[in-house]
C-alpha positions in Angstrom: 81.3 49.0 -26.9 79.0 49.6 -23.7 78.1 46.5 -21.2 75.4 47.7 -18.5 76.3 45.4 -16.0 77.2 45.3 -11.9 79.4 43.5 -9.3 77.1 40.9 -8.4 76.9 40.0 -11.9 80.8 39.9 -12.7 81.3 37.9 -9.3 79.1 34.7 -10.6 80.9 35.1 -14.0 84.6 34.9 -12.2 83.3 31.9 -10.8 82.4 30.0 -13.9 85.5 31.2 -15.1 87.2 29.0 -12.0 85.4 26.2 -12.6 85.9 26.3 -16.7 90.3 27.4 -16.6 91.1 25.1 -19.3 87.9 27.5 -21.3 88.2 30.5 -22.9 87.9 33.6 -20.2 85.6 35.7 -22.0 82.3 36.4 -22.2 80.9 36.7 -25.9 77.5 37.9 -26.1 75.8 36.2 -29.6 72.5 35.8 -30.5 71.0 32.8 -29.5 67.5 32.8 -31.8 64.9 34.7 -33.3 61.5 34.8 -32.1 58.5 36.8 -32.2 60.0 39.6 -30.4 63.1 39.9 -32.4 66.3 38.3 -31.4 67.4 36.9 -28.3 71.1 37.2 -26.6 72.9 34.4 -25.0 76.1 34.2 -23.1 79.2 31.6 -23.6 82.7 31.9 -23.1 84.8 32.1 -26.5 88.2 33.8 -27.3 88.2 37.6 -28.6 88.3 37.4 -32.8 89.4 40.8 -35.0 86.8 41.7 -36.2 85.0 42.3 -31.8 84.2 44.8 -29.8 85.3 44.2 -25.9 85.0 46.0 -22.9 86.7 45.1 -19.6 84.6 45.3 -16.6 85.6 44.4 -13.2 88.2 41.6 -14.7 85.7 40.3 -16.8 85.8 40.8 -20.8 82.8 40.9 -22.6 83.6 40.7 -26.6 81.0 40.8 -29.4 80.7 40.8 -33.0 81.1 44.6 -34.3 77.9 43.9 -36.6 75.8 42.7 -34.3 76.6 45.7 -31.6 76.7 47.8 -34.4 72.8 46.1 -34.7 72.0 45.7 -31.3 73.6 49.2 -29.8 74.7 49.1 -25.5 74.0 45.5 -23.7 72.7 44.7 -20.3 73.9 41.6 -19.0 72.7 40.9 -14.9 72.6 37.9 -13.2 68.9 36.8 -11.9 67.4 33.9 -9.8 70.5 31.7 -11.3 70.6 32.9 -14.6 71.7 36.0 -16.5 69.3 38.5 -18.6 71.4 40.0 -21.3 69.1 42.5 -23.5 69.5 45.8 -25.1 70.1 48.5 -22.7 67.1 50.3 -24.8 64.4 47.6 -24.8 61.2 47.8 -23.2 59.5 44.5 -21.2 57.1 43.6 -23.6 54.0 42.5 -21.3 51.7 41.2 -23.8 50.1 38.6 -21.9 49.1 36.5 -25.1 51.4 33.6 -24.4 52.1 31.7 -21.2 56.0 32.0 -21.9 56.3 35.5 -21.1 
């Protein structure tokens, strides 16, 4: 498994992982719905299970299903204006401009 990721990103994680001990301290990466431009990747804190992938980056472990990597290939997870952006490290933007949600 391959997380594209940074410091600043890891840093914010660590601290939800101080303000959520009695949670879980990983990172799974799921997908959180379908839409028009294929699925979309959340973030939650869940325990690793046998059948994930994991990588270990900075102290932080991000796990994920083996079929959905095996789906979705490397993953870019960053932390942004108070939120994270976790896409496929080969996705384009899409810039369509025909809805005002992009």
């Amino acid at each position: 498994m391959y997380i594209n990721t940074n410091e600043e990103t890891t840093n914010e994680i660590k601290k939800i992982f101080e303000s959520q001990s009695d949670k879980p301290q990983n990172v799974r990466i799921f997908i959180a719905g379908i839409g028009w431009g294929g699925p979309s990747l959340g973030l939650g804190l869940d325990e690793k299970k046998a059948e994930d992938v994991y990588e270990e980056i900075n102290g932080v472990t991000f796990v994920m299903a083996k079929d959905i990597y095996d789906q979705m290939g490397e993953i870019t997870v960053e932390y942004k204006l108070n939120g994270y952006s976790v896409i496929p490290t080969d996705q384009d933007p899409v810039d369509c401009g025909s809805c005002s949600s992009c």
